[in-house]
BALO-560971 format. One record per residue: residue in three letters; x, y, z of N, C-alpha, C in turn. Coordinates in steps of 0.1 Angstrom, whole numbers, plus 5000, padded with zeros to 4 digits. Example, Ala and Ser with C-alpha at 12.3 -4.5 7.8 and 13.67 -1.06 7.14 Angstrom:
BEGIN
ALA513249435078512349555078513249675078 SER512849785071513749895071512950005079 
This chain:
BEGIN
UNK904337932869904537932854906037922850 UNK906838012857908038032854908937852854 UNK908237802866908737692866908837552854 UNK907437582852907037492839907737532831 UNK907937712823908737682814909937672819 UNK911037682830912237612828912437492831 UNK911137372834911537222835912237192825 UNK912137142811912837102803914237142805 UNK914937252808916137282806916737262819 UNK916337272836916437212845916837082843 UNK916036942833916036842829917536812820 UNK917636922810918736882802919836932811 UNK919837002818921137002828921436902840 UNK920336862842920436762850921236662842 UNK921136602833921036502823922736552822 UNK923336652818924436662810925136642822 UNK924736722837925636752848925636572851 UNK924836452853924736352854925836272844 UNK926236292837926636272822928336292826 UNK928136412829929836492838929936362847 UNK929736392855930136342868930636142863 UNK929536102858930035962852931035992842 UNK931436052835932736072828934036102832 UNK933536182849934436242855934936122866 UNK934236042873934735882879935135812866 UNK934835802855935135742846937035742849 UNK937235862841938635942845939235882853 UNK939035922866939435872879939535732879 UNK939035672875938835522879940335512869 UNK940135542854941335492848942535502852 UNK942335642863943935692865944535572877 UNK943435562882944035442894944335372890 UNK943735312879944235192873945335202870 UNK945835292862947135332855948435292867 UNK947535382878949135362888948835282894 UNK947935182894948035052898948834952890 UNK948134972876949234852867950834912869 UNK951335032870952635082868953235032881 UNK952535012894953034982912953234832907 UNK952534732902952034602895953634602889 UNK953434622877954534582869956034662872 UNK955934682882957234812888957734742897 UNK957434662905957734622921958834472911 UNK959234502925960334382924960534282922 UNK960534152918960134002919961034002928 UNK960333822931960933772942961833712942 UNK963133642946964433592940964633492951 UNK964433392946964933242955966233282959 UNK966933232975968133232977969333142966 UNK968333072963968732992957967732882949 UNK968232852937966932762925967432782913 UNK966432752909966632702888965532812880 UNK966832832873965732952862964932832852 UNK963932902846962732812842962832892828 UNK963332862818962732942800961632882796 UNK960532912798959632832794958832932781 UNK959532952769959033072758957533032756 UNK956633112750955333132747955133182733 UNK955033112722954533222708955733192701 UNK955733272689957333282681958333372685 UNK959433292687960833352686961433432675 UNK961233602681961233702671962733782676 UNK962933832670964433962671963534112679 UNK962434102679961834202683960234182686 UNK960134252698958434202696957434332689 UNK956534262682955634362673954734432680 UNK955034562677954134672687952634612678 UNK951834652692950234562688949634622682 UNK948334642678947534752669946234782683 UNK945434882681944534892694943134782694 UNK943234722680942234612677943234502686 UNK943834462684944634352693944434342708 UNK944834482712944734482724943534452731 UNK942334522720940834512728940234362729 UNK940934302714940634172715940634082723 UNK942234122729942533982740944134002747 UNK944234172747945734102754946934222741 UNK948234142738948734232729949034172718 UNK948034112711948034012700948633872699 UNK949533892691950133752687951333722700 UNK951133602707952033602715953333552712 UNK954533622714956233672710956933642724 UNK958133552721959233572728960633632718 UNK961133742728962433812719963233692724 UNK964533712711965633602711966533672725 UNK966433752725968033832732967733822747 UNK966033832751965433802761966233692771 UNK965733592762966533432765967433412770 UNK968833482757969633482758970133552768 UNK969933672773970233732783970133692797 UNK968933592796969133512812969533402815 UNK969533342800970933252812972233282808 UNK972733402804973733422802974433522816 UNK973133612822973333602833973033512845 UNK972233432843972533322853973633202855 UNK974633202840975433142843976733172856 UNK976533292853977333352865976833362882 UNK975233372880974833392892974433292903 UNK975633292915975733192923974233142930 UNK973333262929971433172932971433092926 UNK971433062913971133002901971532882904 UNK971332752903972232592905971332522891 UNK970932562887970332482876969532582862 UNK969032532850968232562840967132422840 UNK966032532837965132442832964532472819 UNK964532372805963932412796962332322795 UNK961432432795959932392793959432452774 UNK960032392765959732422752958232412749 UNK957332352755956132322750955232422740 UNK955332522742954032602740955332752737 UNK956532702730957532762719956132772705 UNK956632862699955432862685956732842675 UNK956432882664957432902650958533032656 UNK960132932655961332942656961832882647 UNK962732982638963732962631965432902636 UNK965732772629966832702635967732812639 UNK968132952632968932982633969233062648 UNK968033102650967533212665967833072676 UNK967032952675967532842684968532792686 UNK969332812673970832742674971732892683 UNK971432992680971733052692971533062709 UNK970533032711970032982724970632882724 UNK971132742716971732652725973032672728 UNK973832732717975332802724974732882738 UNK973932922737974132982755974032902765 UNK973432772762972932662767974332582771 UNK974832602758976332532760977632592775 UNK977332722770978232842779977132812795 UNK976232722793975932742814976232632813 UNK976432502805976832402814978232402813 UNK979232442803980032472805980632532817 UNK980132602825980232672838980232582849 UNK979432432843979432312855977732332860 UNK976832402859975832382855974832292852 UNK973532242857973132122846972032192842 UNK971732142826970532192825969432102821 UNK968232072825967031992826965732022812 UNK965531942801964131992796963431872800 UNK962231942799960731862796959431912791 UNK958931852784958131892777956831722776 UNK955731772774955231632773955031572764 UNK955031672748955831612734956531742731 UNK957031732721958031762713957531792699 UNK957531912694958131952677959231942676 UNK959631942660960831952657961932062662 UNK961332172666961932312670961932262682 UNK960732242693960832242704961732112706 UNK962532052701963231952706964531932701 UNK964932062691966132102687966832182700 UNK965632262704966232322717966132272730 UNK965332172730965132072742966432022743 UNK967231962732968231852729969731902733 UNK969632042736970732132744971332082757 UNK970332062767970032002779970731872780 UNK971431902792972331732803971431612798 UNK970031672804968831572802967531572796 UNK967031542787965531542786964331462785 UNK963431512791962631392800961231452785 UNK960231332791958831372781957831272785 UNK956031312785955631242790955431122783 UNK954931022796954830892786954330862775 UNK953130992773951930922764952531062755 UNK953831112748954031222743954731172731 UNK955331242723955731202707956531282708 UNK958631272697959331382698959431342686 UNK958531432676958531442662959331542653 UNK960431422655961731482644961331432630 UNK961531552618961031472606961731522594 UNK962931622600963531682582963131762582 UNK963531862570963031982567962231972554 UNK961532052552960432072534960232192535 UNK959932222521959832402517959132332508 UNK957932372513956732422496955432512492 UNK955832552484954932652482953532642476 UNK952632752474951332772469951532802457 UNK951332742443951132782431950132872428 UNK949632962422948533042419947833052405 UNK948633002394948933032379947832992376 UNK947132832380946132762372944532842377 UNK944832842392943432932394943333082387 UNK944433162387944833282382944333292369 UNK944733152359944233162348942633112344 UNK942033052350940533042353940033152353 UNK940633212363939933352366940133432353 UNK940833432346941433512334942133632341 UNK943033602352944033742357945433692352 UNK945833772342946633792341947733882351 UNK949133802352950233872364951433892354 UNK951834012350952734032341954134032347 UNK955133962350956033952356957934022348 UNK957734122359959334152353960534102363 UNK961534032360962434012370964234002364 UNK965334022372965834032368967433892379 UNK967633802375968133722386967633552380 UNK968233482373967533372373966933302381 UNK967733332395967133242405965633282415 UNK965633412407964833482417963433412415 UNK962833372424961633262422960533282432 UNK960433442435959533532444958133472434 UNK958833542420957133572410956933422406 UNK957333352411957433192403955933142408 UNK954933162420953933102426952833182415 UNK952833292408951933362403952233342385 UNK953633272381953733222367954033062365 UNK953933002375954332842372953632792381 UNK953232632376952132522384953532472394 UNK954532452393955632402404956732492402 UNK957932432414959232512409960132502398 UNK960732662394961432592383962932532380 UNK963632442379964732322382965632482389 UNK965932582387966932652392966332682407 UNK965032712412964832702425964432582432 UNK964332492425964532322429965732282433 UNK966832322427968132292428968532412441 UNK968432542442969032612454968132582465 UNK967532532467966232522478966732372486 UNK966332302478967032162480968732152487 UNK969432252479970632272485970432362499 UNK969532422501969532542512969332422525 UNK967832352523967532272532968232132537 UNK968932102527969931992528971132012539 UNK971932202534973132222547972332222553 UNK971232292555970632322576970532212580 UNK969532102574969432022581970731942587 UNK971931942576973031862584973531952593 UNK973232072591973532112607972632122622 UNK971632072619970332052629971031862632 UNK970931802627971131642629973031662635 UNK973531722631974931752637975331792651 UNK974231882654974531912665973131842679 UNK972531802675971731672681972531592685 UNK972931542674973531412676975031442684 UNK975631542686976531572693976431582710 UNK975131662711974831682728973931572731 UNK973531462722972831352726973831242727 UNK975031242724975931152723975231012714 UNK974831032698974330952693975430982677 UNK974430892668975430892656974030962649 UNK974631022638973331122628972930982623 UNK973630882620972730772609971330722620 UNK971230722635970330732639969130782641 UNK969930962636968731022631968131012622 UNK968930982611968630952596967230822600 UNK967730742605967030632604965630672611 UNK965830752625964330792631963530902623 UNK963830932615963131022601962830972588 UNK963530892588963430812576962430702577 UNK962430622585961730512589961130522597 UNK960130652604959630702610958130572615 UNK957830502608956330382605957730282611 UNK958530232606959230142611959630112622 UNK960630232628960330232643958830282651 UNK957630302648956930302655956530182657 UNK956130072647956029992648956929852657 UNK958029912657958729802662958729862680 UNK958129992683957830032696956630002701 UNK956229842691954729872695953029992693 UNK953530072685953130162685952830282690 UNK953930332700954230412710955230472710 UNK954830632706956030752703957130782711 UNK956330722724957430792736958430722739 UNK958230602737958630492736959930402726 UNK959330492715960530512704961330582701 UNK960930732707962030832709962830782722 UNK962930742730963830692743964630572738 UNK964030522734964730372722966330412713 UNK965630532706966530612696967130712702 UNK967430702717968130802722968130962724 UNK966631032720966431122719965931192733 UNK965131102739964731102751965231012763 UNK965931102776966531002787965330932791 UNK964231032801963530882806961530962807 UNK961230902806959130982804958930992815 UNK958431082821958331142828956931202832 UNK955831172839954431232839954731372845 UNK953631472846954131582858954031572870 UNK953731462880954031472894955531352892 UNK955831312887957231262891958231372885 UNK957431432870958631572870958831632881 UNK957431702887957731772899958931722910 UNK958631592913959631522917960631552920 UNK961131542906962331532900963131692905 UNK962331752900962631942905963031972918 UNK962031892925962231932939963531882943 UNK964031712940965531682942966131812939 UNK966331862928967131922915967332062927 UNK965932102930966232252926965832272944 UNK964932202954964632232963963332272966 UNK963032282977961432382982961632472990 UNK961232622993960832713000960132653016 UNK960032733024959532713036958032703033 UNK957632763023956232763022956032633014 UNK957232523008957032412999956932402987 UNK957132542986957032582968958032522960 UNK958432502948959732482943960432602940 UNK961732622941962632692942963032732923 UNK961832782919962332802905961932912904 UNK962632982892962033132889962133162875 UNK960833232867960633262852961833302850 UNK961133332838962833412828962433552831 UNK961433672829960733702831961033802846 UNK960733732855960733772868962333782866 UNK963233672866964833682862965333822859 UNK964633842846965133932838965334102846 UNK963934102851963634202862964134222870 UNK964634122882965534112890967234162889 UNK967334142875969034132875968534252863 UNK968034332866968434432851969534572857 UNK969534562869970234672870972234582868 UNK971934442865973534392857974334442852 UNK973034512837973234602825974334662828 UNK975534672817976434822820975834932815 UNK976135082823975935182817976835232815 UNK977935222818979235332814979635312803 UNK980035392801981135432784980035492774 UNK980735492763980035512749979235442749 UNK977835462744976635392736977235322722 UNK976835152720976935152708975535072709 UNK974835162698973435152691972935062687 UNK971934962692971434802681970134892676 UNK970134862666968634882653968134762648 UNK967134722654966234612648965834642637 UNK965934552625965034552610964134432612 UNK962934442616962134312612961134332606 UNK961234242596959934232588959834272574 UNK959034232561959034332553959834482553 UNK960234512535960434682540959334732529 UNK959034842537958034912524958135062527 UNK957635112516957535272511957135352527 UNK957335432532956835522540956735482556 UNK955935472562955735452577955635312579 UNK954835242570954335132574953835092584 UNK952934952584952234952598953134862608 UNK952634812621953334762628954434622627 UNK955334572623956034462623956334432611 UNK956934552599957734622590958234722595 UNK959134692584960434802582960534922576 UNK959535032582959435182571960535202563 UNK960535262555961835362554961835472561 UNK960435562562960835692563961635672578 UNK960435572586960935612604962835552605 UNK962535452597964635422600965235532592 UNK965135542588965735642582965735782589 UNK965035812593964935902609965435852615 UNK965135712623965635702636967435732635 UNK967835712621969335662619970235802622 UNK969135892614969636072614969636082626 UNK968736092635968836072654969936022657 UNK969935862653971335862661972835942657 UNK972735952643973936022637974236182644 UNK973136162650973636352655973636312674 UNK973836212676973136152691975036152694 UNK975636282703976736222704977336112714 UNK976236062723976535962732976935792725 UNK976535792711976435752704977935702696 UNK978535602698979635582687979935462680 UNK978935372677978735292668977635232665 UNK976935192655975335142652975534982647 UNK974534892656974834732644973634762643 UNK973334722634971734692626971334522626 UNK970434522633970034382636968934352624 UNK969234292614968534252604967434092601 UNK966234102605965834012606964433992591 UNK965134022582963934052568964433972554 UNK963433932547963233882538963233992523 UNK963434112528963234222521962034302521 UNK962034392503960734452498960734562493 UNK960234682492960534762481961934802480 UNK962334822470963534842466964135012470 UNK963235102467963435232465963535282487 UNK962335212493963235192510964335142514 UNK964435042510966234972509967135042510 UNK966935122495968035202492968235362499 UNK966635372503966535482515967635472527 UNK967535312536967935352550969435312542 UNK969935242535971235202531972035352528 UNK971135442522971835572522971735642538 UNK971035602545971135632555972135602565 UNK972235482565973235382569974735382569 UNK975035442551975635482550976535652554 UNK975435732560975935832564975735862579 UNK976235772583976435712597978035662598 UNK977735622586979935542587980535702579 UNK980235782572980635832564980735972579 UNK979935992586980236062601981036082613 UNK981635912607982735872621981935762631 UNK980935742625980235612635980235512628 UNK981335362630981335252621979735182623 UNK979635092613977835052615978634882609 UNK977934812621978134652617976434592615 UNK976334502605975634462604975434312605 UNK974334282615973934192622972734082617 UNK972833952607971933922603971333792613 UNK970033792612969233692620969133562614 UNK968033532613967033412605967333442589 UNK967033572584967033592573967333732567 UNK968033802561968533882559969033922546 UNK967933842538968033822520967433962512 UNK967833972501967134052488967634192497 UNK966334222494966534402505967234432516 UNK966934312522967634272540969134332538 UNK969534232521971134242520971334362516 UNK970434472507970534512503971334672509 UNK970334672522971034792533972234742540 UNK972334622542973634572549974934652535 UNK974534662525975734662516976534812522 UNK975034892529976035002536976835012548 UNK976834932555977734882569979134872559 UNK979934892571981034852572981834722574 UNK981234642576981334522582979934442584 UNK979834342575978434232578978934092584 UNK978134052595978233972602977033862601 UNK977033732597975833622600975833512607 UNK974933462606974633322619975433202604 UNK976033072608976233012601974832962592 UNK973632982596972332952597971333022590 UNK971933152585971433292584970933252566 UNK969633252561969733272545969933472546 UNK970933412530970633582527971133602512 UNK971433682511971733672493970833702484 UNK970133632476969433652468968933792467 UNK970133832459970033952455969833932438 UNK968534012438967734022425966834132423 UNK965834152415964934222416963434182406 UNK962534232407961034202404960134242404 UNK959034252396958634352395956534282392 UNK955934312395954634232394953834302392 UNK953034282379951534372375950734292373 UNK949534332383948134242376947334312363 UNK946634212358945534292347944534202345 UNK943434272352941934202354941034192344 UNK941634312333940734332323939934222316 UNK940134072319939434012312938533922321 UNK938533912335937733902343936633982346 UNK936934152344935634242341935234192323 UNK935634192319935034172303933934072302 UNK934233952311933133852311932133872323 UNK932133992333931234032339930734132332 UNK931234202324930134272315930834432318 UNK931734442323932234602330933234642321 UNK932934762314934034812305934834932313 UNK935734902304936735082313936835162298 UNK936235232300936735402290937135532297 UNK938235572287938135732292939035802281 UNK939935882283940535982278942036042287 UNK943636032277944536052285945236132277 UNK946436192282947036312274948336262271 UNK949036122272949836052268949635902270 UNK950735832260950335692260951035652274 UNK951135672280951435592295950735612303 UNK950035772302949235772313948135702312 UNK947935652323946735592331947035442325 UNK948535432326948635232320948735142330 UNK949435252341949235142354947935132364 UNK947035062353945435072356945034902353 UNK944734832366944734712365943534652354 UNK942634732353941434722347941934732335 UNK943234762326943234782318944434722307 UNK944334632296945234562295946834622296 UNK948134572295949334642299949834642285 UNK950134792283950334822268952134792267 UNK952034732253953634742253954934822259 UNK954234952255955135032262955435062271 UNK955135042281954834982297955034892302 UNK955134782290955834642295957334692295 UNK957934732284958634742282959634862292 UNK959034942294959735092307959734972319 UNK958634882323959034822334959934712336 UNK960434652322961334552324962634652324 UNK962734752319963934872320964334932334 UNK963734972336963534972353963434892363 UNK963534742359963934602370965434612365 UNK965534592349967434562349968434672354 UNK967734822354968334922362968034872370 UNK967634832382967234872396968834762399 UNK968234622392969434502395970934582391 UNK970534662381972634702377972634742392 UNK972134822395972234912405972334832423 UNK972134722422972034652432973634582433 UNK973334552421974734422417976034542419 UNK975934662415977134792421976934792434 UNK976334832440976434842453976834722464 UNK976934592459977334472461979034492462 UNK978934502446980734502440981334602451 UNK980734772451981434822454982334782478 UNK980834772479980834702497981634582495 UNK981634502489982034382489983534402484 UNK984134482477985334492470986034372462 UNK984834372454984734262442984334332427 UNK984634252418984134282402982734302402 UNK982134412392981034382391980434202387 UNK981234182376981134022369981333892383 UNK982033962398982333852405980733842410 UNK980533982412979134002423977833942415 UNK977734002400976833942398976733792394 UNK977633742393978033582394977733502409 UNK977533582420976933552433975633602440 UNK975133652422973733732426972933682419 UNK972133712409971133632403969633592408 UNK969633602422968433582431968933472439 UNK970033412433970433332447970233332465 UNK969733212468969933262485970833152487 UNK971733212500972833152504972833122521 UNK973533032527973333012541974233122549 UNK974633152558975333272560976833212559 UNK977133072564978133022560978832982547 UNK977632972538978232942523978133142518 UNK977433202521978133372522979633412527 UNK980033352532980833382543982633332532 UNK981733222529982933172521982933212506 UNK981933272500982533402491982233502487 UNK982633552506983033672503981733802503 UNK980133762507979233842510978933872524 UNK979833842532980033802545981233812552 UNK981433892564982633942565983033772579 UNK982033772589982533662600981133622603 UNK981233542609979833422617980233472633 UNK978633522636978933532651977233572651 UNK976933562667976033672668975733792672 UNK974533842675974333992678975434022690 UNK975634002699976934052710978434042703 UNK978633912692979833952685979834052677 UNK978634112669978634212661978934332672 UNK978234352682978334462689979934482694 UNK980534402697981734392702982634432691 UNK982434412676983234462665983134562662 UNK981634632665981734792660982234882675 UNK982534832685982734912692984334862692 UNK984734772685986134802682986634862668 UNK985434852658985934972648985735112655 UNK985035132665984935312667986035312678 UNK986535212682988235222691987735252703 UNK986435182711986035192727986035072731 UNK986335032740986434922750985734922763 UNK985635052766984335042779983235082773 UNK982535052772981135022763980034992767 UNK978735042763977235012771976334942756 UNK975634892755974734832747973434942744 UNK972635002736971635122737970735012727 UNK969334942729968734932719967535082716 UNK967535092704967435202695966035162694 UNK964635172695963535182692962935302689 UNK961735282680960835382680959535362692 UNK959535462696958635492708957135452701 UNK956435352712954835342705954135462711 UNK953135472700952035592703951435592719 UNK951035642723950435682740949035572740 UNK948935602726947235512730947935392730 UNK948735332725949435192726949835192739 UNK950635282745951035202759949635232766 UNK949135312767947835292779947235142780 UNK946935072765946335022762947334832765 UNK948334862765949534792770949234732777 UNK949234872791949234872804948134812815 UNK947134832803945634822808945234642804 UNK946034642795945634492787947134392787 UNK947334362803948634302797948534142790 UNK947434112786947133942789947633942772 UNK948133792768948533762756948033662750 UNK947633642737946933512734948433402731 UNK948033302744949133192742948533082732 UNK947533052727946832922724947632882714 UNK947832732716948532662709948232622694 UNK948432642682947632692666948032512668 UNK947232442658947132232649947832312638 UNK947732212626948032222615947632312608 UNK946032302613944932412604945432532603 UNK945532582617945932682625947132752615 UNK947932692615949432712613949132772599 UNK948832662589948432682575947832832573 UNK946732842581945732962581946433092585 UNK947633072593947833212597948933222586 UNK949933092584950633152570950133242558 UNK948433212554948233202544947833362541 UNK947133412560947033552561948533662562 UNK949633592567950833672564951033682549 UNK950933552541951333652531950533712521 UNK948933732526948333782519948433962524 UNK948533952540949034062542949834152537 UNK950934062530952734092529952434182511 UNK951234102507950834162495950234302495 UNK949634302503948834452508949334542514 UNK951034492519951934652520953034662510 UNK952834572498953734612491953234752485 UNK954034862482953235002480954935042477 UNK955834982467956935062463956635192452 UNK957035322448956335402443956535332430 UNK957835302424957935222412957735072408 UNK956734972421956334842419957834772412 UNK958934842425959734762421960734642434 UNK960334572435961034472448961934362447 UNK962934402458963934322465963434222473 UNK962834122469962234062479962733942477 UNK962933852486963233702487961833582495 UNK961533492480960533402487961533282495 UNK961733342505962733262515961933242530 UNK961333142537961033212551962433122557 UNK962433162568963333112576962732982580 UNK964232912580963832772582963932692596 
């Protein structure tokens, strides 16, 4: 009897103790894994006596790679696949020196969206290994415009027969919104303060308007003559060639018979086509085979691994701080610019005595105004401590971007760099008459006329228009001083260089929003000669990812490489900046932001 009644609970213990034990191998199993991927990604690569480093980047060319989300990782890896700029740079800048090394190889193919300015970096380093006597080799089996700006660095570049090197100019255009917006009956109440500022221009006008026609046109015009300038320099060609293979792009195909590869080698863009067993070929002369027959080449990657103990550690720390991305109110999610956490990390370093100079590596288009002015006060009490802070701009470093540089001591850009477009703006929707014709009213009851006016459902009362256009031309006074005062100019000079203007970092440079042109290792080398050290170590400054992110890292190192068409490209644009709208979250809907991407 006794037995029957304790079967059932015999049963549930069975069941739970059953339950243990698979939870408890569960465990176990992960932890091996753990120190299996850590023995895995820990051990040494292997290092030719001798061979050719191989850069063959994967994804877009970022200043930083974006910590992943734990949906990314489950999906496929660690999301969007990223190559860092400094990465690059760093290996053949150590391989120029390293007597294994007898060659570079560039494999651009399966490069994603790169800003000229991040490329035109890489090919100075490009320049500095053949300088050394060096040769360096690309191929690729076609060519983008990017991938063949930095192909074009190279002694030689080869492409397959049946491949295309589609040089074509630069264009900037945008999405209008106004005509569907007004279909819909949504009203976008726009405050701004900057004529040029042409952020809110997609959400109040069917095209652009002549003042952002005229700076755009000018923006894209210098780059390009410096993209065709320096082509045409390590190709030993004339720019009117290039002119002519962009221009008359159907002309010379035509006259190639109808054959890309064919016409790029004609036009001197390409030495000679090349399938992949004659490239192979080619490598093996170049670079050699191992006893096992292998070719004597080695990643960037494995490179980088190999030679890290290069690194100096001695001396003073001076500090790099990546800014990429958007800035917005509070923590923000991954691949923005919080305020709260920089602005932390900055207090960390300020009290960090190993610590005696900060560059801020700025790679942002901007965004709320009231974060900006968060880490810029931060920024600023860093130099105000005894630690100089140089500021280091990327691809883009406009509106907000410029806005925290105004606290450094010294701003530094790429000749390449947009930035400027210092303005301000301000955007309210009001749906009220899209619910009206679905039949949805709003009522209620408030204890002043403002409250409850920033209520999209509800039309925008005068007085509320009015406090928010007050609050964009304070925000801009207040921008356009902090300009004058960093800059040590008139308020009338600064705001006469402000307006929402964007500028190249070389037309910055010449008046006067820009201290010198160099890149990130010249910025570093200036702040560790404003804090007066000469033996010096490099420290980059991150925020640590959460635990579930690296497990999940560790466990998932695979990355989505796939190559995006046109569709592709358009579609993921179209999700960044729908994204870019869903962390705007300034507390006063007030933004620094520049509709600038990097070109």
């Amino acid at each position: 009897m006794w037995r029957v009644i304790t079967a059932p609970f015999r049963l549930l213990w069975a069941a739970i103790d059953g339950v243990r034990r698979v939870l408890a191998n569960l465990l176990l199993l992960l932890v091996l894994l753990l120190v299996a991927a850590a023995w895995w990604l820990g051990r040494e690569p292997t290092m030719p006596e001798r061979g050719a480093l191989v850069i063959a980047p994967v994804g877009r060319l970022v200043e930083a790679a974006t910590p992943p989300s734990p949906a990314d990782l489950i999906r496929g890896g660690t999301g969007v696949a990223e190559v860092v700029l400094d990465d690059v740079i760093q290996a053949i800048r150590r391989a120029r020196s390293d007597t294994r090394i007898t060659a570079l190889v560039i494999a651009p193919e399966r490069l994603g969206p790169a800003p000229v300015s991040k490329l035109a970096a890489i090919r100075d380093e490009i320049a500095a290994f053949r300088a050394a006597g060096k040769p360096v080799y690309a191929h690729a089996g076609r060519y983008d415009q990017a991938q063949y700006y930095l192909a074009s660095a190279a002694d030689e570049v080869f492409m397959a027969p049946d491949g295309y090197a589609l040089v074509q100019g630069l264009a900037a255009y945008t999405t209008f919104y106004k005509r569907a917006l007004d279909n819909l009956g949504v009203k976008v109440h726009v405050f701004r303060a900057g004529k040029y500022k042409s952020f809110v221009e997609p959400y109040t006008r069917e095209g652009m308007s002549p003042e952002n026609r005229e700076m755009t046109q000018g923006l894209i015009d210098s780059v390009w003559a410096n993209i065709k300038a320096d082509i045409a320099s390590v190709r030993d060609i004339s720019e009117s060639v290039i002119d002519g293979y962009v221009i008359d792009y159907r002309g010379r195909l035509a006259a190639a018979g109808g054959d890309p590869a064919v016409m790029a080698q004609q036009a001197g863009l390409v030495d000679r086509l090349m399938d992949d067993n004659a490239w192979e070929t080619f490598l093996a002369e170049k670079a050699g085979r191992d006893a096992a027959g292998n070719l004597r080449l080695v990643g960037m990657d494995a490179y980088l691994s190999g030679t890290r103990d290069w690194l100096p550690q001695d001396g003073p720390g001076v500090a790099v701080v990546t800014l990429q991305g958007a800035i917005v109110d509070g923590d923000g999610p991954p691949g923005t610019v919080g305020g709260d956490p920089v602005a932390a990390l900055l207090r960390d370093i300020r009290n960090d005595e190993r610590i005696r100079a900060v560059v801020l590596r700025i790679d942002s288009p901007g965004g709320s105004a009231f974060a900006a002015e968060q880490i810029r006060v931060a920024v600023k009490a860093l130099s105000e401590a005894g630690k100089p802070v140089v500021a280091s701009m990327s691809s883009v470093a406009a509106s907000g971007g410029y806005w925290i540089a105004t606290g450094a001591d010294e701003i530094w850009a790429q000749p390449m760099t947009l930035t400027g477009s210092i303005g301000v703006f301000g955007l309210f929707p009001d749906v009220s008459e899209p619910m009206n014709r679905l039949g949805l009213d709003v009522d209620g009851v408030s204890t002043a006329p403002l409250a409850g006016t920033m209520d999209p459902r509800r039309p925008l009362s005068d007085d509320a228009r009015d406090a928010l256009q007050l609050s964009v031309e304070h925000t801009y006074t207040q921008f356009v001083k902090r300009v004058a005062e960093a800059r040590e100019m008139s308020i009338a000079s600064a705001d006469a260089l402000a307006q929402g203007r964007v500028w190249t970092g070389a037309e910055a440079k010449a008046r006067g929003l820009v201290d010198s042109l160099g890149g990130l290792d010249q910025a570093v080398a200036a702040a560790a000669n404003l804090a007066g050290v000469s033996n010096y170590h490099r420290v980059d400054a991150l925020d640590a990812l959460p635990l579930r992110l690296r497990l999940l890292n560790k466990l998932l190192p695979e990355i989505d490489g796939r190559a995006q068409g046109t569709a592709g490209a358009w579609l993921a644009r179209f999700e960044a900046q729908a994204g870019l709208l869903l962390n705007w979250n300034d507390p006063a809907n007030l933004y620094a932001h520049c509709l600038c991407e990097p070109l």
